[in-house]
mmCIF file of the C-alpha atoms, coordinates in Angstrom:
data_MODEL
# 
_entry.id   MODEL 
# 
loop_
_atom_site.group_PDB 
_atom_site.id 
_atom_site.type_symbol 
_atom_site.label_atom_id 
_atom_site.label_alt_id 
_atom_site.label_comp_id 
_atom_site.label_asym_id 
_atom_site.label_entity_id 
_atom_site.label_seq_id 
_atom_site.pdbx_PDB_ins_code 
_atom_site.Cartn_x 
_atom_site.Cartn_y 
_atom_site.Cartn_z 
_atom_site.occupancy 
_atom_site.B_iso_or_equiv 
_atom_site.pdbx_formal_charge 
_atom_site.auth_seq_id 
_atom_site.auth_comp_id 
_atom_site.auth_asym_id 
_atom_site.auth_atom_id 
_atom_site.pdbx_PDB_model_num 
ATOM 1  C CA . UNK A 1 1  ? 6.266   -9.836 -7.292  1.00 0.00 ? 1  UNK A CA 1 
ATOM 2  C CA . UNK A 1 2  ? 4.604   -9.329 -10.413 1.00 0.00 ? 2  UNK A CA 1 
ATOM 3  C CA . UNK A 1 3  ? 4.931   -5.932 -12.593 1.00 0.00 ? 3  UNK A CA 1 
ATOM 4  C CA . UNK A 1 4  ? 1.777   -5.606 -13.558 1.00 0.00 ? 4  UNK A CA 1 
ATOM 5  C CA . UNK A 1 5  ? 1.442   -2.406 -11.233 1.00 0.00 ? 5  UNK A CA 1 
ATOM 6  C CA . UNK A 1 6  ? 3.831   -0.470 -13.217 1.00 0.00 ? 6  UNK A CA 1 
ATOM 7  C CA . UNK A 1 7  ? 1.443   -0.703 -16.433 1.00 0.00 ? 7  UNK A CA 1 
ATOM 8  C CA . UNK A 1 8  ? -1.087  0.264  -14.378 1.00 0.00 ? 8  UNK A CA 1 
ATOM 9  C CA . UNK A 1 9  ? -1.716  3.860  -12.538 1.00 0.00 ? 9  UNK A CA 1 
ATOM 10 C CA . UNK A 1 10 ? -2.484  3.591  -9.271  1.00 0.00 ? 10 UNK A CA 1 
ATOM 11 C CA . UNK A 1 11 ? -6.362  5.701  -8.967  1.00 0.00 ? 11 UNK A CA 1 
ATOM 12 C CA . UNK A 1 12 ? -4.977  7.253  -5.622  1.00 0.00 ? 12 UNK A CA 1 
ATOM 13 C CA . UNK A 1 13 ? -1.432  8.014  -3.640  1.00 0.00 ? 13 UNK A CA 1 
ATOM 14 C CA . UNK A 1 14 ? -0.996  7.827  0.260   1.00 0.00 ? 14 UNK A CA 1 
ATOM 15 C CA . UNK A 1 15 ? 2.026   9.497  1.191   1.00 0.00 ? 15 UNK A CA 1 
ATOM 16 C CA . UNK A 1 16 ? 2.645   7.884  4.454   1.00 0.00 ? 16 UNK A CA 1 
ATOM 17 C CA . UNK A 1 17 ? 6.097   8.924  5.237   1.00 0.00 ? 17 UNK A CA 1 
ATOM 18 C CA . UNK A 1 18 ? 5.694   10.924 8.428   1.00 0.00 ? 18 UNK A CA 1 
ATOM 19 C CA . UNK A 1 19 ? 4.179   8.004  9.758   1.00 0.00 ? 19 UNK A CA 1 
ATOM 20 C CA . UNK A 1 20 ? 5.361   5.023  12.194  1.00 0.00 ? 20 UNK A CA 1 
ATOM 21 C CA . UNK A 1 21 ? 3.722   1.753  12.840  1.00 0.00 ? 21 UNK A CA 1 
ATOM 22 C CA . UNK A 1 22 ? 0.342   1.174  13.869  1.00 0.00 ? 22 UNK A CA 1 
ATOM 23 C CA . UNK A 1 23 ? -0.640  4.727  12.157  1.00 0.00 ? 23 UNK A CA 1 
ATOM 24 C CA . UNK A 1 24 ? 0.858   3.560  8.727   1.00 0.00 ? 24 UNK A CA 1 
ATOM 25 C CA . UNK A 1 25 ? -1.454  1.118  8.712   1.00 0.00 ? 25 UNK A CA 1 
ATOM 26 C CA . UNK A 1 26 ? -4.384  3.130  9.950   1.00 0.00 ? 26 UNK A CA 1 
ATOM 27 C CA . UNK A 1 27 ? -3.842  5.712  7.612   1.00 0.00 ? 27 UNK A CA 1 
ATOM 28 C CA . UNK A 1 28 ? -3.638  3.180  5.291   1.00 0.00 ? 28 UNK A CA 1 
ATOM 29 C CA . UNK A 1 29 ? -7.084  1.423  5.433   1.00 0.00 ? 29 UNK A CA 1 
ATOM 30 C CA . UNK A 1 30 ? -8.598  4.862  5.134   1.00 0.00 ? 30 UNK A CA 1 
ATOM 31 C CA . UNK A 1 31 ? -7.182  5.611  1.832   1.00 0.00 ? 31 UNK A CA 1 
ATOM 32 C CA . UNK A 1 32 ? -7.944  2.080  0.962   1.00 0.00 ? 32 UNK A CA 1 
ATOM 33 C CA . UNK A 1 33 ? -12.154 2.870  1.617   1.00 0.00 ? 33 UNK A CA 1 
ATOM 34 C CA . UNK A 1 34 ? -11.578 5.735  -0.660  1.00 0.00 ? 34 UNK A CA 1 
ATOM 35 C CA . UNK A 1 35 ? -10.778 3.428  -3.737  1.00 0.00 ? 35 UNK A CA 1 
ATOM 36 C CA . UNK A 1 36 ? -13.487 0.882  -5.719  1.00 0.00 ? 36 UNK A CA 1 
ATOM 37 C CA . UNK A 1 37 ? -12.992 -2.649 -5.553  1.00 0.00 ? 37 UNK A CA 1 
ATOM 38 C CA . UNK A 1 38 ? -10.396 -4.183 -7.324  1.00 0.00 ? 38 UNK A CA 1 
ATOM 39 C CA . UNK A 1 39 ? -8.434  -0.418 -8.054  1.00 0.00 ? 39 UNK A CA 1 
ATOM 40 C CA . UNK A 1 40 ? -4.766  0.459  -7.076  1.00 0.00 ? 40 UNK A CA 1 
ATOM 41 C CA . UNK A 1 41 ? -3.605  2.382  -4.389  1.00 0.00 ? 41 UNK A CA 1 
ATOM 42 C CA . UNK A 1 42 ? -0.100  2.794  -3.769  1.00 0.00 ? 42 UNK A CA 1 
ATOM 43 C CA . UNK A 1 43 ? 1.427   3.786  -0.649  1.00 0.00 ? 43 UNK A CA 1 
ATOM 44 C CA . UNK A 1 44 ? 4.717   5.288  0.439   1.00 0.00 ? 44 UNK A CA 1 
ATOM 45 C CA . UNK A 1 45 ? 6.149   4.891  3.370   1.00 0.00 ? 45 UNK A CA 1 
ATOM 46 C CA . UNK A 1 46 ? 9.557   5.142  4.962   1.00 0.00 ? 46 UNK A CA 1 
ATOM 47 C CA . UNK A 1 47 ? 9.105   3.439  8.821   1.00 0.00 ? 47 UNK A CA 1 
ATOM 48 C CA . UNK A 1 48 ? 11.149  0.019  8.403   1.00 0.00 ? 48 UNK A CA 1 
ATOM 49 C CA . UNK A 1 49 ? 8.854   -1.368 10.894  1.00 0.00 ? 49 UNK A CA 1 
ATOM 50 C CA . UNK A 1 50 ? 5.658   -0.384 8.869   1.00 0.00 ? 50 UNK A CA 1 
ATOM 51 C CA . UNK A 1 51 ? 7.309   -2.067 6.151   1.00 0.00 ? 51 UNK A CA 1 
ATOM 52 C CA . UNK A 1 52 ? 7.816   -5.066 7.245   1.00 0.00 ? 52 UNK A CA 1 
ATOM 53 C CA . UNK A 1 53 ? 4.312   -5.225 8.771   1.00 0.00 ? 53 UNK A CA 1 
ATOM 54 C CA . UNK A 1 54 ? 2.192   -3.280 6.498   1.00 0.00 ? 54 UNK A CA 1 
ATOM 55 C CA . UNK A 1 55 ? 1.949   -6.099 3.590   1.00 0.00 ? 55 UNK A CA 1 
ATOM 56 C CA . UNK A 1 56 ? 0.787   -8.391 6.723   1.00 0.00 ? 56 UNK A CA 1 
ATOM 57 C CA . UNK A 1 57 ? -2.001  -6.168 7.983   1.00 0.00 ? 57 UNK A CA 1 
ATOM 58 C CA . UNK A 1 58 ? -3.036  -5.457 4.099   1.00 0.00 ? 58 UNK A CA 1 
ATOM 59 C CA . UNK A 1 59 ? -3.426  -9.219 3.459   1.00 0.00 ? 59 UNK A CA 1 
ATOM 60 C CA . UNK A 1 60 ? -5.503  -9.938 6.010   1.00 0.00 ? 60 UNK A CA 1 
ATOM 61 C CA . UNK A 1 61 ? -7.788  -7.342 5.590   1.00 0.00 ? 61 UNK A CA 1 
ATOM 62 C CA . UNK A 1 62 ? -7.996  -9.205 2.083   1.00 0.00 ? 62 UNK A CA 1 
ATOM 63 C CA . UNK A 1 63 ? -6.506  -6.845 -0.577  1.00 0.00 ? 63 UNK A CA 1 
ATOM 64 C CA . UNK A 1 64 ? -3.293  -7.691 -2.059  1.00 0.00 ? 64 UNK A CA 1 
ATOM 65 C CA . UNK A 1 65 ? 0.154   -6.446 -2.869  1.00 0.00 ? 65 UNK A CA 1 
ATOM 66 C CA . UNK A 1 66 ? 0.873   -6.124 -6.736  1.00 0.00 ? 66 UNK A CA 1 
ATOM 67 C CA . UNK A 1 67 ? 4.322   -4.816 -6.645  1.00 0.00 ? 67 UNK A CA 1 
ATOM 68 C CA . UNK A 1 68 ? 6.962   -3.108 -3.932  1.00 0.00 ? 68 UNK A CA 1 
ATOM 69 C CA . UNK A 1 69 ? 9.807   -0.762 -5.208  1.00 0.00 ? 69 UNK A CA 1 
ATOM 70 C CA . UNK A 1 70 ? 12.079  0.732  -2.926  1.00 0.00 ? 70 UNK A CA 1 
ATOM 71 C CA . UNK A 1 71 ? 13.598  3.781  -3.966  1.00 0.00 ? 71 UNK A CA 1 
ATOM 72 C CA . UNK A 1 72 ? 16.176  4.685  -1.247  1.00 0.00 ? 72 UNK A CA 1 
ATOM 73 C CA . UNK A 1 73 ? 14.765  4.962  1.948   1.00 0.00 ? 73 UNK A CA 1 
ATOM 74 C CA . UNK A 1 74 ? 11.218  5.035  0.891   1.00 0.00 ? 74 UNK A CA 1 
ATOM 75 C CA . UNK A 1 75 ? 9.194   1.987  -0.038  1.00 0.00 ? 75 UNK A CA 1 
ATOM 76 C CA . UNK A 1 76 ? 6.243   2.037  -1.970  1.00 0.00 ? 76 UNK A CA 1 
ATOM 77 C CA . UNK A 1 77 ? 3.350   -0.741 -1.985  1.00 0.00 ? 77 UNK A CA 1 
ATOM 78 C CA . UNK A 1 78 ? 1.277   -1.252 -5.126  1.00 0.00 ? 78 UNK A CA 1 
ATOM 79 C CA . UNK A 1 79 ? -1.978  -2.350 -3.241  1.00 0.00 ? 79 UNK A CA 1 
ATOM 80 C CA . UNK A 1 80 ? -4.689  -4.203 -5.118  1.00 0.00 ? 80 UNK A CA 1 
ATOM 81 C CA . UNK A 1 81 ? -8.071  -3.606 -2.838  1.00 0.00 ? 81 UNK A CA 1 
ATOM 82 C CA . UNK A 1 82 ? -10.699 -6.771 -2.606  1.00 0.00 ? 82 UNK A CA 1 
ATOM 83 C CA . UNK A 1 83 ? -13.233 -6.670 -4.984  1.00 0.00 ? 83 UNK A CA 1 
ATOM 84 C CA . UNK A 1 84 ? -15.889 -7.299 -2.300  1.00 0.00 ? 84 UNK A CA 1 
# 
């Protein structure tokens, strides 16, 4: 995936790491309403389960992943929300 999230701040931070799936995503579409179209919200989490589904659920809601770094056990999406 494309580095164009590490030039780029993300506007907002979910630390989602006491979380397990479906609440990672939850959690997640709630930080997403609190960032303007087209900003960059990253989100940590550590559930191997939310990780594999989490980039998924984000696509279909019609945002998109810029960039995933995993830094030991924690994994951390660089999410691009939908303009509209």
């Amino acid at each position: 995936m494309p580095d164009e999230a590490q030039a780029e701040a993300p506007v907002r931070c979910a630390d989602l790491t006491g979380d397990v799936c479906p609440m990672t995503f939850v959690k997640a579409k709630l930080h997403l309403e609190q960032v303007g179209p087209g900003q960059l919200l990253e989100i940590i989490i550590k559930d191997l389960e939310a990780a594999r589904d989490l980039p998924r659920s984000i696509k279909d809601e019609g945002h998109r992943i810029e960039a995933v770094r995993q830094d030991g056990g924690l994994y951390h999406f660089f999410v691009r929300k939908s303009p509209t």
